[in-house]
C-alpha positions, 0 to 999 in steps of 0.5 A: 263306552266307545269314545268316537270324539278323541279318535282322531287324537293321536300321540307321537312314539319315538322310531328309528332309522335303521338301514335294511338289507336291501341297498339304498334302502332304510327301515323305521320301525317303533324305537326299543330297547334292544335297539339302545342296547346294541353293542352293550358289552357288559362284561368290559364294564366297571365290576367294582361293588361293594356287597356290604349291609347285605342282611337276607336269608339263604334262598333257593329259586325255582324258575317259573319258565311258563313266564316269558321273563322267567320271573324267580320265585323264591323259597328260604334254605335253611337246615341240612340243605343249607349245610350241604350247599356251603360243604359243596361250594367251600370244599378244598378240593373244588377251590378251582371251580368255587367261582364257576359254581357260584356264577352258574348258582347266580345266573339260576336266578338272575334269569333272563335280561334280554336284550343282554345276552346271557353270556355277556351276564355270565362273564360279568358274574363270573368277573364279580365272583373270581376274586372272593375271599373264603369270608365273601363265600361264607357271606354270600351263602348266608345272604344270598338272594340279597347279593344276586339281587344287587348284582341284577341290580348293577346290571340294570343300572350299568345297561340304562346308562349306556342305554340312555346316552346312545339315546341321545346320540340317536337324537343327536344324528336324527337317528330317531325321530317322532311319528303319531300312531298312538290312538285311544282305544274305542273301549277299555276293560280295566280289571279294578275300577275307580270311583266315577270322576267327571270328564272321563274318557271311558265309562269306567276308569281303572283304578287309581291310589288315594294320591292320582285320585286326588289329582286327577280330580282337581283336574277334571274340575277345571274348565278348560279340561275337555276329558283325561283318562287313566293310563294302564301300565303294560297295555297302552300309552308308552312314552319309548325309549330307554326305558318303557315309561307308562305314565299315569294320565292322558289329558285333553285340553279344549285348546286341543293339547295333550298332557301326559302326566306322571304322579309321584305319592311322597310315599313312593320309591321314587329312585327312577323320577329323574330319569323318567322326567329326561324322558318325558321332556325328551318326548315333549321337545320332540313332540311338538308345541301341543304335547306336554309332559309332566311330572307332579309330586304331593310335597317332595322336591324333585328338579324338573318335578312340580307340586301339585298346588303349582301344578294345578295353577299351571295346568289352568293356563293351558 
């Protein structure tokens, strides 16, 4: 379905201010991770971990380098494979090399983070590994995609910290700043579809779980809703910044307002909410008076989260 009506809407994304090559002269381009990542030095970070409750299988990993993440597959090593492996690393004679061995075996699936360059990733590996005991190489050997796994993760968690605050100093210094360029696309072709809702955007609509189709609605039944339509994950609106956040839903109100709203079913791992809320109302005060967001939960409390029976009530005012 063409939807001629809301092209004329456009939703703001964060740019930054960065100076060119040229003297004087200042580029802007759309704001992305690797600019929050610049100067990231990984390996000077905190490498305490504790690798305990690690309860996985041995796993051997066949990168897939036809993806442009590298996303591992894994596949269990058990028997005479597994026999060999733990002969080779634990050998006497390779005790000098134990710590190279296992950082190169790591990085073999932890594959590529970019923007974090793998040399930074090596060096931190290598630090985390140096200092292991006979007992941690036995242990890591038998839980071995469980340790990589933590150590990604630790990773990741040390990058958005350091991502999210230069965010911020970046907003402090008005080295970031907000401009309209996101517009609604003429026509979409969601693969799976969902069960016709009234006040839909598009003709079809991608599909939805059982929550975000309760929610979504409620909405579309209030009068003051000119028309909502599901977001796709990866394909369309992101609210940019310190991490890529795609939320669930576009709403277009008769009083022309924009809600961007997230949903959260209370049997969802919800570990990043918080984060992803700093970031919608980061992009909310930036926005401007006619930009929302919001983030709605069936019966969980999360701070600056709403349930959805209070959220419905606000909703209608707007």
């Amino acid at each position: 379905m063409t939807c001629f009506f809301a092209s004329h809407i456009e939703l703001p994304q964060f740019f930054i201010k960065k100076p060119s090559g040229e003297i004087f002269s200042i580029d802007e381009h759309v704001l992305n991770e690797e600019d929050l990542l610049e100067g990231f030095q990984l390996s000077k970070c905190d490498s305490n971990m504790a690798f305990d409750s690690v309860t996985s299988e041995l796993y051997k990993v066949d990168l897939d380098e036809t993806k442009s993440d590298y996303t591992p597959s894994f596949v269990k090593l058990d028997g005479g494979v597994k026999e060999k492996l733990m002969e080779y690393i634990l050998d006497p004679s390779r005790k000098e090399s134990r710590a190279k061995n296992l950082t190169a075996q790591i990085m073999s699936i932890i594959g590529n983070m970019y923007p974090i360059t793998e040399q930074e990733i090596k060096k931190y590996v290598h630090k985390l590994v140096e200092d292991f005991t006979d007992e941690q190489y036995h242990d890591y050997l038998n839980h071995h995609y469980s340790y990589t796994s933590k150590i990604k993760g630790k990773i990741k968690q040390l990058s958005a910290v350091y991502a999210e605050q230069k965010f911020r100093d970046f907003l402090d210094t008005d080295k970031v700043f907000m401009k309209p360029v996101y517009r609604f696309q003429k026509e979409i072709a969601p693969g799976n579809t969902s069960k016709d809702i009234t006040k839909s955007l598009y003709e079809k609509e991608a599909e939805m779980n059982g929550f975000e189709e309760r929610v979504i609605n409620e909405i579309a039944n209030l009068s003051n809703i000119a028309f909502w339509t599901r977001n796709i994950s990866k394909k369309q609106f992101k609210i940019n910044a310190f991490q890529n956040h795609y939320p669930d839903f576009i709403i277009y109100t008769k009083t022309k307002k924009v809600i961007v709203l997230e949903t959260k079913g209370d049997d969802r791992d919800n570990s990043d909410s918080e984060a992803k809320i700093r970031l919608g109302k980061a992009w909310e005060r930036k926005a401007g008076n006619n930009f929302k967001y919001f983030m709605v939960f069936d019966k969980q409390s999360v701070s600056d989260a709403h349930k959805l029976d209070d959220f419905l009530k606000l909703i209608k005012e707007i």
